[in-house]
FIDREN-991321 format. One record per residue (C-alpha): residue in one letter; chain; x, y, z. Coordinates in Angstrom, 3 decimals. Each point is the difference from the previous one (the first is absolute). Last residue first. Example, Ala and Ser with C-alpha at 12.3 -4.5 7.8 and 13.67 -1.06 7.14 Angstrom:
% FIDREN-991321
resn;chain;X;Y;Z
S;A;13.670;-1.060;7.140 $
A;A;-1.370;-3.440;0.660 $
% end
This chain:
% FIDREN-991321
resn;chain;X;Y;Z
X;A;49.074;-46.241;-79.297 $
X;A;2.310;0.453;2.694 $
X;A;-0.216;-3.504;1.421 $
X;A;2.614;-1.162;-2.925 $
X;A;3.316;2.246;1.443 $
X;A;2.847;0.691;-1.754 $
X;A;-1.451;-1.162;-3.518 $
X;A;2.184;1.188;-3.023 $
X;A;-1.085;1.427;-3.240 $
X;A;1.068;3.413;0.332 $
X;A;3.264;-1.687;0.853 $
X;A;0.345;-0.857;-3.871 $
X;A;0.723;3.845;-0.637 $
X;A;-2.734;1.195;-2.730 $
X;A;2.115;3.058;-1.713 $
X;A;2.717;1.514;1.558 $
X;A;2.656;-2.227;-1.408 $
X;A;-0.544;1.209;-3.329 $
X;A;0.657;3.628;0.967 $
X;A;3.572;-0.294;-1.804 $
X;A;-1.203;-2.352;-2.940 $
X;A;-2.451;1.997;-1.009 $
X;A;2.138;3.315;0.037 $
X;A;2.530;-1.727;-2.301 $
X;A;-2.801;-0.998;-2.275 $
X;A;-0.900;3.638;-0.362 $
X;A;-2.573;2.413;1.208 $
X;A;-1.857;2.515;-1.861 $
X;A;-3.979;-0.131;2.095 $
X;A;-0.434;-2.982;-2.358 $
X;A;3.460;-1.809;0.626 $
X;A;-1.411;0.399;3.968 $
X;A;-3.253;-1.365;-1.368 $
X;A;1.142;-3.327;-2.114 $
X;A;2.287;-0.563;3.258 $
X;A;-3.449;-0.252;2.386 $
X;A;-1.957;-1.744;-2.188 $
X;A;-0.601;-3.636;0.003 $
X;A;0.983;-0.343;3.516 $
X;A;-1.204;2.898;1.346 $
X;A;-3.797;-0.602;-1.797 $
X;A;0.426;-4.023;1.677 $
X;A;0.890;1.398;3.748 $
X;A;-2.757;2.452;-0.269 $
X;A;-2.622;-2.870;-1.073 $
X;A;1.001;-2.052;2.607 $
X;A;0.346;2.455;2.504 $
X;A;-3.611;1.458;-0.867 $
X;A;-1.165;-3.525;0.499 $
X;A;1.538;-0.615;3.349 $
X;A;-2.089;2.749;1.030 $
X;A;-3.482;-1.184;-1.261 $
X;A;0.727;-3.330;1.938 $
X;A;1.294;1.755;2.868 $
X;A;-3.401;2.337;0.167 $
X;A;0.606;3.317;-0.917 $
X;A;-1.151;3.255;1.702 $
X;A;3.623;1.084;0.541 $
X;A;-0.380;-0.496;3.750 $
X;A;-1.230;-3.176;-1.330 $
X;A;3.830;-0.742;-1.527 $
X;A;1.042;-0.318;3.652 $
X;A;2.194;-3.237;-0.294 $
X;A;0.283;-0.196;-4.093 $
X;A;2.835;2.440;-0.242 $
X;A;1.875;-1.691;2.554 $
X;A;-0.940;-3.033;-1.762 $
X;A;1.163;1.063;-3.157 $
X;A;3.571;1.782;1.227 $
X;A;1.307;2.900;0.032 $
X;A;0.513;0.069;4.510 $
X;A;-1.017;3.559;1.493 $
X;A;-1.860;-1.312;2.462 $
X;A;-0.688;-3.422;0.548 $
X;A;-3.413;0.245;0.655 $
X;A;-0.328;2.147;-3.383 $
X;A;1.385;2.773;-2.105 $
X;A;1.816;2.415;2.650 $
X;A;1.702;2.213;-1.711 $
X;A;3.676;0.906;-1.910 $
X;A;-0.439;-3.590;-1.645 $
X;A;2.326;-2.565;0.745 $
X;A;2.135;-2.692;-1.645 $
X;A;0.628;-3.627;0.975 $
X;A;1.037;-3.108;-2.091 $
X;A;1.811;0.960;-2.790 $
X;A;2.002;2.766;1.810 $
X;A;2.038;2.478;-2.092 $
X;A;-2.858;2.968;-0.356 $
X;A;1.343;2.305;-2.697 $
X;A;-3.105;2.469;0.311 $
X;A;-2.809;-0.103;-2.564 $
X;A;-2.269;3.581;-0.534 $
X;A;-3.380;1.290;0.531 $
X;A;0.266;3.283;0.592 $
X;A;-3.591;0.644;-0.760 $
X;A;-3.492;-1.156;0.278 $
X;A;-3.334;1.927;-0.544 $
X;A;-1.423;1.784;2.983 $
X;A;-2.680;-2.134;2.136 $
X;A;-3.144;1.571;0.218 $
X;A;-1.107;3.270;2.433 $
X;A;-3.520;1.919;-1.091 $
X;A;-0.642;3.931;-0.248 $
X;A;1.509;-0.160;-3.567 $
X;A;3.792;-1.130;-1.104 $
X;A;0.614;-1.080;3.372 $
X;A;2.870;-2.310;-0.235 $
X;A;1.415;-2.128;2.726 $
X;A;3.566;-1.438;0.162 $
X;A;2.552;-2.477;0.032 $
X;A;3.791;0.501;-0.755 $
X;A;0.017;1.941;3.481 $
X;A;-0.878;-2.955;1.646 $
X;A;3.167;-2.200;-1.195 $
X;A;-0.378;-2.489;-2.753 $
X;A;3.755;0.370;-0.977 $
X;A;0.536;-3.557;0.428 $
X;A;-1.320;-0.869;-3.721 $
X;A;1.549;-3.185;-0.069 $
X;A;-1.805;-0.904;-3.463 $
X;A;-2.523;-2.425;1.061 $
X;A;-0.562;1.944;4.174 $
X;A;-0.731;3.264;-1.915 $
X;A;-2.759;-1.669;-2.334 $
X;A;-1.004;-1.584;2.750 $
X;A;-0.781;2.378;2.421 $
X;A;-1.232;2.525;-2.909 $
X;A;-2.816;-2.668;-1.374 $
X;A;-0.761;-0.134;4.338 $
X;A;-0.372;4.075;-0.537 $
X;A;-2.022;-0.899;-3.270 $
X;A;-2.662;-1.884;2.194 $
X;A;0.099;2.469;2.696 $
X;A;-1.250;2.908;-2.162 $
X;A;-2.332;-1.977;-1.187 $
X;A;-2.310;-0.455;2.858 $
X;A;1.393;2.914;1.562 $
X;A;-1.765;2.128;-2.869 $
X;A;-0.561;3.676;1.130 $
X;A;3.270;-0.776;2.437 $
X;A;0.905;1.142;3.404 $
X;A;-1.917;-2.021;2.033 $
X;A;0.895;-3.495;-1.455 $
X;A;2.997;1.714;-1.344 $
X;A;1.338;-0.317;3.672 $
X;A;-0.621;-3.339;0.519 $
X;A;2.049;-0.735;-3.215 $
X;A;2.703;2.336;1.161 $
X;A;-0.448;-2.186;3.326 $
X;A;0.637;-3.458;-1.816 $
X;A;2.962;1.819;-2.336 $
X;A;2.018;1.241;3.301 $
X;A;2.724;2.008;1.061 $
X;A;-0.680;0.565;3.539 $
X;A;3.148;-1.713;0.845 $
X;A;1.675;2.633;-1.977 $
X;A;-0.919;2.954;2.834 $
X;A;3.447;-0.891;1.530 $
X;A;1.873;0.696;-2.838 $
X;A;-1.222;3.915;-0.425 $
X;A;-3.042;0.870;-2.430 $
X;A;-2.834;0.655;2.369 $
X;A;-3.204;-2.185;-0.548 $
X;A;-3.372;0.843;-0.186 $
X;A;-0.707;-2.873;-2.663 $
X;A;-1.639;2.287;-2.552 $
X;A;2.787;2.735;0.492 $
X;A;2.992;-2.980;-0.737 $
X;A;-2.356;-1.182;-2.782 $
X;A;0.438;3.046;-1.468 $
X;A;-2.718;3.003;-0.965 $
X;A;-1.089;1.137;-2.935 $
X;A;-2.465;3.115;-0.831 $
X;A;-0.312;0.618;-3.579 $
X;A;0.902;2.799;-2.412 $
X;A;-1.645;0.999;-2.727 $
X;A;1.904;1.497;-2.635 $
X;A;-0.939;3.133;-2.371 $
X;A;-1.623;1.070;-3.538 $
X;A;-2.628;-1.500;0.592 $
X;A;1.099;-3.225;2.300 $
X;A;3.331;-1.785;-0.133 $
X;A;0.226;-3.002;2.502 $
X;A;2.838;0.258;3.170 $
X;A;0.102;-3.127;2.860 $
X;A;0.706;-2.104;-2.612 $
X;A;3.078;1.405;-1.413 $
X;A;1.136;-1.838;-2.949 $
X;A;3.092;-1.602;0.527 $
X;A;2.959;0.276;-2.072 $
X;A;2.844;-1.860;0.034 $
X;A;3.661;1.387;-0.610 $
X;A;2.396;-1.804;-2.881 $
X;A;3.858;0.326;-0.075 $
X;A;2.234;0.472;-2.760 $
X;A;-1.204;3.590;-1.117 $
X;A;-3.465;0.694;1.823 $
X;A;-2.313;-2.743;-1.701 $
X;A;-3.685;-0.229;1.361 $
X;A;-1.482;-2.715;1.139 $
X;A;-4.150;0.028;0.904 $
X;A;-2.284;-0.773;2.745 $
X;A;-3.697;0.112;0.578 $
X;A;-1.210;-0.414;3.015 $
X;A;-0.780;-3.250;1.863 $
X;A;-2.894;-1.977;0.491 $
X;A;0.834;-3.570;1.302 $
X;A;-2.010;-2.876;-2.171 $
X;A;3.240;-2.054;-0.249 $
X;A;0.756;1.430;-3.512 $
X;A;-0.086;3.466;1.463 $
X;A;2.436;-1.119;2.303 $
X;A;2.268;-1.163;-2.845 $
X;A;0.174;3.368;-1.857 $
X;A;1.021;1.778;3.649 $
X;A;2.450;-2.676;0.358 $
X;A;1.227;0.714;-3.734 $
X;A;0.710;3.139;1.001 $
X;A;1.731;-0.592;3.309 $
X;A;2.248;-2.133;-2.474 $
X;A;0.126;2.063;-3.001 $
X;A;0.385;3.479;2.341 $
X;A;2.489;-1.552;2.357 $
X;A;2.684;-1.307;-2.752 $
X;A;1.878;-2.572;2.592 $
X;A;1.645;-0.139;3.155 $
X;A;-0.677;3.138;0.824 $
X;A;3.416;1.580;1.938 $
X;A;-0.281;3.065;-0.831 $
X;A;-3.106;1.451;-0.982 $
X;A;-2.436;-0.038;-2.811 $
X;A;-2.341;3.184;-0.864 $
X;A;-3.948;-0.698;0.899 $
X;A;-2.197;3.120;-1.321 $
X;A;-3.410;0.181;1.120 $
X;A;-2.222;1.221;-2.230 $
X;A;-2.676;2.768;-0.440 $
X;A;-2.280;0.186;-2.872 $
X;A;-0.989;3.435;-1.537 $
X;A;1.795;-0.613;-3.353 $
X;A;3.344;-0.860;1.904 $
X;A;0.674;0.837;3.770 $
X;A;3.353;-1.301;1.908 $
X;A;0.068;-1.502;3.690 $
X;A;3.611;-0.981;1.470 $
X;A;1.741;-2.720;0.305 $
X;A;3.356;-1.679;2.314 $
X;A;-1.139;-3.025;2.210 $
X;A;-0.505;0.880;3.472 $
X;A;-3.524;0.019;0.071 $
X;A;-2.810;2.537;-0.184 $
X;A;-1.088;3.201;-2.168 $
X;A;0.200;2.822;1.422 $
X;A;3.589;1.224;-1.753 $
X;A;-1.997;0.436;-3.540 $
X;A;1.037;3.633;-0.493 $
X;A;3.074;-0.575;1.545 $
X;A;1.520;-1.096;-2.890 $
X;A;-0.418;2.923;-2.595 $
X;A;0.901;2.224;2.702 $
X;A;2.803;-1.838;0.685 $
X;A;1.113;0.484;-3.565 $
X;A;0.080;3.024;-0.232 $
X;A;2.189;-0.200;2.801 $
X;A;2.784;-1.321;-1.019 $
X;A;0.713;-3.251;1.977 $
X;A;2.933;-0.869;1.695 $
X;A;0.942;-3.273;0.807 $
X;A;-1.352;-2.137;2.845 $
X;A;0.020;-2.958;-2.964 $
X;A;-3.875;-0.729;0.625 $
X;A;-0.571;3.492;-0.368 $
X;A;2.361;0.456;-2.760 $
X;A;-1.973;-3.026;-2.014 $
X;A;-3.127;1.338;0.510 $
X;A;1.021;3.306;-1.266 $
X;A;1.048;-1.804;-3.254 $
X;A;-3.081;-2.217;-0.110 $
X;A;-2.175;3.601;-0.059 $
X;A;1.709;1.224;-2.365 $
X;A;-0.245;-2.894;-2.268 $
X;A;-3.982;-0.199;1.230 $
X;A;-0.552;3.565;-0.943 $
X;A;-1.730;-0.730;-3.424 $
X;A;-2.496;-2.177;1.841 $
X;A;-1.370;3.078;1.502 $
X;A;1.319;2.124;2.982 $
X;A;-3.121;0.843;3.129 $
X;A;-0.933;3.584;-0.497 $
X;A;-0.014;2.309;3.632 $
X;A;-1.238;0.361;3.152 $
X;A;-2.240;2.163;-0.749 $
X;A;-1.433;-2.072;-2.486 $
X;A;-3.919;0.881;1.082 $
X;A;0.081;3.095;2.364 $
X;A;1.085;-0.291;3.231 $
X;A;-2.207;-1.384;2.407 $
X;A;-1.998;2.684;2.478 $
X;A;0.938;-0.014;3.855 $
X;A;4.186;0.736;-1.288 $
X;A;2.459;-2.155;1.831 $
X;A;-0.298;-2.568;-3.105 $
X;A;-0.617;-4.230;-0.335 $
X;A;-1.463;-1.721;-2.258 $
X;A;-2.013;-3.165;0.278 $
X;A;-2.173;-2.227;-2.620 $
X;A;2.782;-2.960;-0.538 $
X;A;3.690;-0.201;-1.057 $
X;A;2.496;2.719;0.107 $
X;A;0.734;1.113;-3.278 $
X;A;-0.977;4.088;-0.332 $
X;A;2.886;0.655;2.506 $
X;A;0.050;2.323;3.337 $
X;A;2.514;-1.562;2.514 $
X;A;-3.024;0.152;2.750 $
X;A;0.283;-3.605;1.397 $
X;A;3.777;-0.065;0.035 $
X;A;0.092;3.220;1.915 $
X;A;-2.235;-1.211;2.429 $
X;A;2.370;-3.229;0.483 $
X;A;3.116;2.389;0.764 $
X;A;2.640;0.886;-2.727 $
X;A;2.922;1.765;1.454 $
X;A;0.858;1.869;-2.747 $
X;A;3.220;1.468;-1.793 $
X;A;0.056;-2.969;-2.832 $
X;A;-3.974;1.005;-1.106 $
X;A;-0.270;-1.327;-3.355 $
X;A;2.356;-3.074;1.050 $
X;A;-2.160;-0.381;2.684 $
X;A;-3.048;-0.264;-1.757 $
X;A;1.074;-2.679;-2.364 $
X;A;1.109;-1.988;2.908 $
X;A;-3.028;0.542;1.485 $
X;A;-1.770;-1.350;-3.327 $
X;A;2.073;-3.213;-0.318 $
X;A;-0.628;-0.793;3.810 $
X;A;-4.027;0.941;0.427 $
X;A;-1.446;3.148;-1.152 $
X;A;-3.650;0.846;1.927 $
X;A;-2.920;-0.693;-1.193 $
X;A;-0.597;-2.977;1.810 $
X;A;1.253;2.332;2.972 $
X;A;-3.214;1.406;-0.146 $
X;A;-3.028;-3.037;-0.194 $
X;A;2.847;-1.225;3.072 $
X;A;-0.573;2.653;1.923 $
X;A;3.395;1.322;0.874 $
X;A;1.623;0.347;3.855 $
X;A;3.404;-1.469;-0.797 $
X;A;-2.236;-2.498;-1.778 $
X;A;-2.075;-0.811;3.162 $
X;A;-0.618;2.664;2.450 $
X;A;-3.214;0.360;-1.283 $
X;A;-3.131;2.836;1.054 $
X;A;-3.175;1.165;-1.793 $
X;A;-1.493;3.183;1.102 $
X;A;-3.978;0.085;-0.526 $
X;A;-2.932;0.778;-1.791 $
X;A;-0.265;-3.144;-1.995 $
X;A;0.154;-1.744;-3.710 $
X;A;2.147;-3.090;1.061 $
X;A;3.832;0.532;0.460 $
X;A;1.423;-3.786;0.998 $
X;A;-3.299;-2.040;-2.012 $
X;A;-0.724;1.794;-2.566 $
X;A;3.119;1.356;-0.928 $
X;A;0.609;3.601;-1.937 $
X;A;-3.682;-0.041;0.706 $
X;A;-2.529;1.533;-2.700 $
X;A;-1.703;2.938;-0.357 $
X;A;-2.830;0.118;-3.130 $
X;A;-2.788;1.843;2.675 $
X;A;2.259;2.877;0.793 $
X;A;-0.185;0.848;4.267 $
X;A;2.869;-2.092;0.785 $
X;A;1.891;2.170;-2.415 $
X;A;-1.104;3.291;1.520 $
X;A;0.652;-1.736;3.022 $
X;A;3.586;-0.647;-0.655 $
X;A;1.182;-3.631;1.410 $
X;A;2.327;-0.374;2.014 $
X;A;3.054;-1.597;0.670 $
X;A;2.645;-0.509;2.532 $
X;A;3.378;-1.151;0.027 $
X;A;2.852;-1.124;2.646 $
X;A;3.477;-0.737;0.276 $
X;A;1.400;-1.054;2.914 $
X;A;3.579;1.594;0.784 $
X;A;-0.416;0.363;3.421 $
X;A;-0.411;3.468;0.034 $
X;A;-2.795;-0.434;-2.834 $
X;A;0.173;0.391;-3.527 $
X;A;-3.604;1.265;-1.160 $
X;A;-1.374;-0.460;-3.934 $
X;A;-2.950;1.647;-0.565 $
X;A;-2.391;-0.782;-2.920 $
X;A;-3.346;2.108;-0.900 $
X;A;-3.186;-0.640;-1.872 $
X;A;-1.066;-0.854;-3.164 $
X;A;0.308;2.980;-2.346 $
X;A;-0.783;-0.334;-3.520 $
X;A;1.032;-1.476;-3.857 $
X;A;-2.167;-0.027;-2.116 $
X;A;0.416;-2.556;-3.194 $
X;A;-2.632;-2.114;0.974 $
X;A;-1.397;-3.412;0.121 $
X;A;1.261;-0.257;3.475 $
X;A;0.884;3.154;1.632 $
X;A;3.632;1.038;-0.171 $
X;A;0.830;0.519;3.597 $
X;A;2.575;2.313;1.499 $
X;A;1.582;0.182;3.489 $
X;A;0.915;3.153;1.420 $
X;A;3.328;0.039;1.939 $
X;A;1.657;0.051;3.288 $
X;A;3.399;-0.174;2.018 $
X;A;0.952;-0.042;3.536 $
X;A;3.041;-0.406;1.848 $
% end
């Protein structure tokens, strides 16, 4: 079986929107999926082109092939919906058999990054695919969340309303809203959450920023009894009249990897870092507030660190490090070991200092320098990291259920002194 689309660019600095090239999508007998790419000439031809990845799908006259990602580049199926968003997508399309291609294509204004995606050479016209809901949906919005979540049915008005923001990633429910000209990403809680998500993934976002981490702006909104965060959108930026949108691509893409278990051994921080040394306008820097992330994460049990919660973000020509996000606690019960999702150090995935400290010059950092940014983290959580979840609209109750999170005594334990 074969499928294939146009791919769209918005051009940096821009609000046009034009053709990049071409994506097929083959099934083989055998069940291997592949794609290829390539790239328009007309569009190799304009002087402001840039590559949907610089490094994967470079500016050139010739027919890229993966069979990685059920045969999707990664700069591609970045774009792409993820669990909460298929889910979304399914319910909007019950009499389907959804493949990967179809996934890719779902036409929605808020899928995340420069690229679009139409069978037509030209792109649609600005908006085709239709007005994002405002903050004045976000009851409705909630409610079809809920039936989602609850495999109940949902009317389909409000689908629509949903599955305008299916692209974006995670399994967590959301969806992306517009207000004013500035798009946000709407985080609704879900069963189960231990305590109020948007105060306490708030109030990490509030906290990061206090560590010297840039993150976007957040707020809490009110929908009945509950409360959603909002994100601000950092890949999107208003502009005359319009919205810019910026290339991004994941960690995941960066890295080369595939997304199945067996690629997870190639989850690591030390060759991220290596890889923003080519990717990045500023590695210099860029790898200095990646270590900030490390330990940040590995201080409040943060163990949803995974590649695709890392990213690059071209909001010019030039690649730097995307601002932070999902940065949230997990209930971690051990006091004397806890992991990260990657690789941090020599050994591995290990939260601790002198993991931490072991290849903190692939960070650009000498130890000395690095075991001052832990000490100077460790003291801002310390002080602060309740005050800023009852900041972001938490309560004391909320404290005290992600208190155990929050600088585990194990981070603090030697296993092995010739590491450092």
């Amino acid at each position: 079986m074969t499928s294939e689309c146009f791919v769209y660019i918005q051009l940096p600095g821009s609000l046009e929107v034009v053709t990049a090239g071409r994506f097929r999508h083959e099934v083989l007998p055998d069940g291997v999926a592949m794609g290829l790419f390539v790239y328009g000439s007309r569009y190799l031809a304009r002087p402001d082109a840039v590559p949907l990845d610089p490094f994967n799908l470079p500016l050139e006259p010739t027919e890229f092939e993966t069979a990685k990602l059920n045969g999707m580049f990664g700069a591609l199926r970045d774009v792409a919906p993820d669990f909460w968003g298929r889910r979304v997508i399914d319910r909007r399309y019950p009499d389907r058999d959804l493949t990967e291609f179809d996934y890719l294509v779902h036409g929605e204004p808020g899928r995340i990054g420069a690229l679009s995606f139409g069978s037509d050479v030209e792109p649609p016209a600005p908006h085709a695919g239709g007005a994002l809901p405002g903050f004045h949906d976000l009851a409705e919005l909630r409610k079809a969340a809920e039936l989602i979540e609850a495999d109940e049915p949902v009317p389909e008005e409000l689908q629509e309303m949903l599955v305008q923001g299916s692209s974006v990633g995670g399994a967590r429910p959301k969806t992306v809203i517009r207000e004013d000209g500035v798009t946000w990403l709407a985080k609704f809680p879900q069963r189960g959450d231990p305590w109020c998500n948007a105060a306490v993934e708030g109030g990490m976002l509030r906290l990061a920023a206090r560590c010297g981490i840039r993150v976007p702006e957040t707020r809490v909104e009110p929908v009945g009894q509950e409360k959603v965060l909002l994100v601000r959108r950092f890949d999107r930026e208003p502009f005359e009249g319009g919205e810019l949108r910026h290339r991004m691509v994941s960690a995941l893409t960066v890295l080369g990897l595939d997304d199945g278990v067996t690629e997870r051994s190639g989850w690591s921080y030390l060759a991220f870092a290596d890889e923003i040394q080519r990717w990045s306008e500023d590695p210099s820097s860029d790898k200095r507030e990646l270590f900030r992330r490390i330990v940040f994460s590995a201080l409040i049990s943060n163990t949803d660190d995974h590649p695709r919660n890392h990213a690059m973000l071209a909001t010019g020509e030039d690649w730097r490090l995307s601002p932070a996000y999902d940065l949230t606690p997990s209930r971690s019960r051990s006091l004397e070991h806890r992991d990260l999702a990657m690789v941090a150090g020599a050994l591995g995935r290990l939260a601790s200092r002198e993991n931490l400290l072991s290849e903190a010059p692939r960070f650009g950092l000498e130890v000395d320098d690095a075991n001052g940014v832990i000490d100077e983290m460790k003291a801002v959580i310390q002080a602060h990291w309740c005050a800023e979840v009852l900041g972001a609209d938490g309560t004391d109750e909320d404290c005290e259920a992600a208190r155990g999170a929050f600088l585990y005594p194990g981070f603090e334990i030697e296993r092995n002194s010739d590491v450092t």
